[in-house]
C-alpha positions in Angstrom: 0.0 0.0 0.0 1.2 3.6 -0.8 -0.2 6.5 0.9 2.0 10.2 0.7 2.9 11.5 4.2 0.9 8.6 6.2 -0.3 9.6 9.8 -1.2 8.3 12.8 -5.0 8.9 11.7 -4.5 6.2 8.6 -2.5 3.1 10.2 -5.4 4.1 13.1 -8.2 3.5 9.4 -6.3 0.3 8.7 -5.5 -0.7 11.6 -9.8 -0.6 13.4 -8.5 1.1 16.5 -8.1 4.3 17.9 -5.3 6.9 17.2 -4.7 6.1 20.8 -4.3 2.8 20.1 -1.7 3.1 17.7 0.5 5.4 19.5 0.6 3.1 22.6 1.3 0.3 20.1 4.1 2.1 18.4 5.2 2.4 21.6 5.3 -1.4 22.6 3.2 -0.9 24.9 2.0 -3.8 27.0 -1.2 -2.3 27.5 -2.2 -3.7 23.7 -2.8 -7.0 22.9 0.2 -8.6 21.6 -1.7 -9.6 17.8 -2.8 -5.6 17.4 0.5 -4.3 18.5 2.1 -6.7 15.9 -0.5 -5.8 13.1 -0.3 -2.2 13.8 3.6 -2.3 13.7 3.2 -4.2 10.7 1.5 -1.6 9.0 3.5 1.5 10.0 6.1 -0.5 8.1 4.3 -0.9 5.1 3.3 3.0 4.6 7.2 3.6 5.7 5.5 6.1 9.1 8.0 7.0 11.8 7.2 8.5 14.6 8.6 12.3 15.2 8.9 12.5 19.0 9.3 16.1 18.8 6.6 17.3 16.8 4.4 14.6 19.2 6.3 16.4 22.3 5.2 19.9 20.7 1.6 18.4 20.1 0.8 16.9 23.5 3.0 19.1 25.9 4.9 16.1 26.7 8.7 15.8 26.6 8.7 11.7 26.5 11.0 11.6 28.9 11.0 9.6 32.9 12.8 10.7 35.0 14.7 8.3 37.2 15.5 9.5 40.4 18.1 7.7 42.6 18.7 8.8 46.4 22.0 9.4 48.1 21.2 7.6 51.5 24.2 8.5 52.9 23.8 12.2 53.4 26.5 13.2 51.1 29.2 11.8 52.3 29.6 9.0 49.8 28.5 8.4 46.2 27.6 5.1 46.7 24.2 4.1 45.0 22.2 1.3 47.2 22.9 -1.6 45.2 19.8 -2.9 44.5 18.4 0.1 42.8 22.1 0.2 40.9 20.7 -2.9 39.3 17.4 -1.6 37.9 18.6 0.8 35.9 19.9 -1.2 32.7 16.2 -2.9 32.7 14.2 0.6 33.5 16.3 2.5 30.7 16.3 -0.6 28.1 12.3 -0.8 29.2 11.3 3.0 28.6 13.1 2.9 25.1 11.1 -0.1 24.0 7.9 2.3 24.8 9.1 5.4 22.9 10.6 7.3 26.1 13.6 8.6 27.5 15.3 8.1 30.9 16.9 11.2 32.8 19.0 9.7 35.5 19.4 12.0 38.6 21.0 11.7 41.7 19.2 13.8 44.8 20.2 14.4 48.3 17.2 13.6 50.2 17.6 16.7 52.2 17.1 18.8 48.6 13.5 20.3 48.0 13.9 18.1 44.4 10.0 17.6 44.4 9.6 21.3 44.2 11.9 21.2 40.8 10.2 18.4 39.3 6.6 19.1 39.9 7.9 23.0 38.6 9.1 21.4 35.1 8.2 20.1 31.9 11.7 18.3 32.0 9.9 15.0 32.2 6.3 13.4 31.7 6.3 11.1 35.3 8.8 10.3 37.6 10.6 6.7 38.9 11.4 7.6 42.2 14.2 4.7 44.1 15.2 5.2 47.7 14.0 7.5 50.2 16.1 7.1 53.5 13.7 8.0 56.2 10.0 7.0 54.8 8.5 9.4 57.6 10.1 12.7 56.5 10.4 11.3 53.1 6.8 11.2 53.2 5.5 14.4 53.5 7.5 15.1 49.7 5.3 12.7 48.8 2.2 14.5 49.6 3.6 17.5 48.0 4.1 15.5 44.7 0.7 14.6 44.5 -0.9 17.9 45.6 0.2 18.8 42.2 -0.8 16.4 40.3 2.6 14.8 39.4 3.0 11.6 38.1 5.1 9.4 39.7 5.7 5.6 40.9 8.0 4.7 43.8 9.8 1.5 44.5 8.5 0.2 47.9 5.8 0.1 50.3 1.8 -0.1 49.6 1.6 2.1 53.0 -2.5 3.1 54.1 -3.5 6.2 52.3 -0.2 6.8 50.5 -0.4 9.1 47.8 0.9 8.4 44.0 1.9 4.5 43.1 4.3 1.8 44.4 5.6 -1.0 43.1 7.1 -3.3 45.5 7.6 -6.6 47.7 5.5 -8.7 50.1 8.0 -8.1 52.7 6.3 -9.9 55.6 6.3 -13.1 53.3 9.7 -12.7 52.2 10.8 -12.5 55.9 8.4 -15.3 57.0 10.0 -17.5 54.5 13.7 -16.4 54.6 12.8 -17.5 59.0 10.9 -20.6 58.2 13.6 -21.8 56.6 15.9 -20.8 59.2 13.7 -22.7 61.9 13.5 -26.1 59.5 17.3 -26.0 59.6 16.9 -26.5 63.8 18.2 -23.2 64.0 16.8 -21.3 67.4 18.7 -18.5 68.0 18.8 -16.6 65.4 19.3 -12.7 65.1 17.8 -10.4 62.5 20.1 -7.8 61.5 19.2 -4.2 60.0 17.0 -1.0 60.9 13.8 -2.4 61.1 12.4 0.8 62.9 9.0 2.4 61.3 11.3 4.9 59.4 11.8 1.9 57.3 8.7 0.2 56.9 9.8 -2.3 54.4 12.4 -3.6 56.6 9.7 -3.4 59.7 7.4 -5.8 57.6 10.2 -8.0 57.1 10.9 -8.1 60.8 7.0 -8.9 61.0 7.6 -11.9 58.9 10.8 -13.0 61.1 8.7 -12.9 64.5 6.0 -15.2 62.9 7.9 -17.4 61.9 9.3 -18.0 65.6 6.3 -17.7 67.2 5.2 -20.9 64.7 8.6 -22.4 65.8 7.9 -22.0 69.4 10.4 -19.9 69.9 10.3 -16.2 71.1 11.3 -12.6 69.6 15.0 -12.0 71.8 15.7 -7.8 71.8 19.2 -8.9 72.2 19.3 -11.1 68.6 17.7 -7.6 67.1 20.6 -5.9 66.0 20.8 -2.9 64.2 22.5 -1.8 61.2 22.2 0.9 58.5 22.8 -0.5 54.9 26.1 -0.8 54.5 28.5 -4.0 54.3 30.8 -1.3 57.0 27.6 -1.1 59.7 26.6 -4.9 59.7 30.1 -6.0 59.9 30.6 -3.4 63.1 27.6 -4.6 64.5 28.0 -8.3 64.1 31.5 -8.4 65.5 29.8 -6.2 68.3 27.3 -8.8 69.1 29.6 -12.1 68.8 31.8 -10.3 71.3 29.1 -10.1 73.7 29.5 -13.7 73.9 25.9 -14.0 72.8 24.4 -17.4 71.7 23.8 -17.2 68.2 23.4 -19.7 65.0 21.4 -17.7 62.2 21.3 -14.4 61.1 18.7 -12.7 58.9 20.0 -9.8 57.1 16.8 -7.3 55.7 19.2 -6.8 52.6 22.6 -8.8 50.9 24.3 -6.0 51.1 23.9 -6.9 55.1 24.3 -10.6 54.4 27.7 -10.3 53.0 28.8 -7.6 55.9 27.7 -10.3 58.4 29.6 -13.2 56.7 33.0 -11.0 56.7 32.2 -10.6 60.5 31.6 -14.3 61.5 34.6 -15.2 59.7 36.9 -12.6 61.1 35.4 -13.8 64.7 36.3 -17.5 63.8 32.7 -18.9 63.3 32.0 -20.6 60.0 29.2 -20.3 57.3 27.2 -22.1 57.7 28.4 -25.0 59.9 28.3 -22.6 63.0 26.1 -19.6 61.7 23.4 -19.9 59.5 23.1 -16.4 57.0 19.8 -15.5 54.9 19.7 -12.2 53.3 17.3 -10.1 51.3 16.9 -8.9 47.3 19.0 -11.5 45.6 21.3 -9.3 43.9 23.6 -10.2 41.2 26.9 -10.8 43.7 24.6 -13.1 46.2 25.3 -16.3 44.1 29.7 -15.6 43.6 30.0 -14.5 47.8 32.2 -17.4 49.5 29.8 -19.3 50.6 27.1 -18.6 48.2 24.3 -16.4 50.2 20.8 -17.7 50.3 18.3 -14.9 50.1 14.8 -13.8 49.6 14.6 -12.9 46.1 12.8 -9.6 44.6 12.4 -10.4 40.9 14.2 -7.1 39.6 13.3 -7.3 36.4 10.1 -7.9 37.1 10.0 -4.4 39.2 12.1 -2.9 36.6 9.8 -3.3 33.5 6.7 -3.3 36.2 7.6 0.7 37.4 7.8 1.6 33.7 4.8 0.0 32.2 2.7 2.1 35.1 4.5 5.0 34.9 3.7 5.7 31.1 0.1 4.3 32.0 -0.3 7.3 34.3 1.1 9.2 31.5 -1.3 8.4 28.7 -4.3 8.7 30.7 -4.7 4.5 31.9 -5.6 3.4 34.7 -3.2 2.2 37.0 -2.6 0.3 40.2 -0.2 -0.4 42.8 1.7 -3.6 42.8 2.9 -6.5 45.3 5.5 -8.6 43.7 5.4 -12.7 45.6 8.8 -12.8 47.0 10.9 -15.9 46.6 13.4 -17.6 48.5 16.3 -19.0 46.5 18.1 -22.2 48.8 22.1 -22.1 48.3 25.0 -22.7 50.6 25.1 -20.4 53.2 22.6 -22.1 55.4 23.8 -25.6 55.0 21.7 -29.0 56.1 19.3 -29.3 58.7 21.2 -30.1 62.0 
């Protein structure tokens, strides 16, 4: 078929469907059936159409651009991104450039009034937001966000009345299982290891999990085996060397993240008790490095591609007018050789 200077309007004639339809289509995007978005594509090849993104931008006020916004948790004093979110950014990036958008990576200080800039600007159509330090403070950002209308998704918790979307974990499940499996093992003292205050709530639910589990074992919640940490391999090995030097009975630990997990490890085996023939170790995520640490970590995985793709499909949803929910990914637990047999 030949048609001079082809528009949306005639692969939309062809096609049956909307105009709408065929941008979000063009764009790859899941919310069309597989068959149309193939048959539409199909036929923006034949009548040679391309899309130009910046006549669209000009046309719909939109700049087809996310932006991704990272958080320094550590105040400023380090550039280290948490690795977890580090790892979401190749499948966010490669995701938003399958659907006709752009990624603006941006590091903020949590500290910065950054929600004021971006709900100010036309520098991007929704925002990714990953990491937020202290969720009470962090918050009230979030409130300001959606006063305005600003469309965003955050990677975390499904918290009662929180405002805008999140895309996250069943935490409690994830610890329940990473502490079940603890407890098959014959394991009964067994610490949990991280900030699982309210200022992290994802980390609280996770310690929610951990005290279920017990209480199924028969065993009880022991303030001294709740040891605190921020998220750094430097705070859990501090704080694990702390507590073996206490002389505190101890065979498991559940860290709230790997990045915990391997701190704890270097600390055991610094302190002369082995992994896992003395002390058990479970962590949290599933990160790339948990299967290549000596031993191998066993850990709750969060699919991260999953999340990755997940964040990006809603956030252009809430960008071309769908309608969107929040989402609770099934955690996982993946079995290798930091726990060892059952005793």
């Amino acid at each position: 078929m030949k048609v001079e200077n082809p528009t949306s309007r005639d692969i939309a004639d062809l096609a049956g469907v909307s105009q709408a339809t065929v941008s979000r289509a063009l764009r790859n995007s899941p919310l069309v059936r597989q068959e149309t978005r193939e048959r539409i594509q199909q036929i923006a090849r034949e009548l040679n159409y391309f899309v130009n993104r910046n006549a669209a931008g000009l046309r719909t006020h939109q700049s087809n651009t996310i932006a991704l916004l990272l958080f320094d948790e550590t105040g400023g004093e380090d550039a280290q991104i948490n690795p977890f979110f580090l790892s979401m950014i190749g499948y966010i990036t490669r995701s938003a450039a399958s659907m006709g958008y752009d990624v603006l990576v941006s590091l903020q200080q949590l500290t910065d009034d950054w929600h004021v800039e971006y709900q100010a600007s036309h520098r991007a159509d929704g925002l990714i937001l990953l990491g937020y330090g202290d969720y009470v403070s962090y918050r009230e950002k979030l409130d300001a966000l959606a006063a305005v209308n600003t469309r965003f998704i955050i990677y975390g918790p499904i918290a009662a009345d929180q405002p805008g979307l999140s895309y996250g974990c069943d935490n409690q499940t994830g610890g329940y299982l990473a502490t079940h499996h603890l407890t098959g093992l014959g394991r009964s003292q067994i610490a949990i290891l991280g900030d699982t205050s309210s200022c992290h709530p994802e980390f609280a639910s996770r310690y929610d999990g951990y005290a279920r589990a017990l209480r199924e074992a028969g065993l009880e919640s022991d303030s001294a085996l709740a040891i605190h940490a921020d998220n750094t391999e430097e705070d859990a090995y501090a704080a694990v060397q702390s507590l073996v030097a206490t002389g505190q009975s101890l065979d498991a630990v559940f860290a709230v993240t790997d990045v915990l997990a391997v701190g704890a490890m270097r600390a055991l085996a610094d302190a002369g008790r082995r992994v896992p023939e003395d002390v058990s170790v479970v962590g949290f995520d599933d990160l790339p490095r948990a299967a290549f640490v000596n031993p191998p970590l066993t850990t709750v995985q969060q699919n991260i591609r999953e999340a990755s793709e997940g964040m990006v499909q809603a956030i252009v949803g809430l960008i071309e007018g769908d309608s969107v929910q929040s989402v609770q990914m099934q955690p996982k637990l993946i079995v290798r050789q930091s726990c060892g047999a059952t005793m």
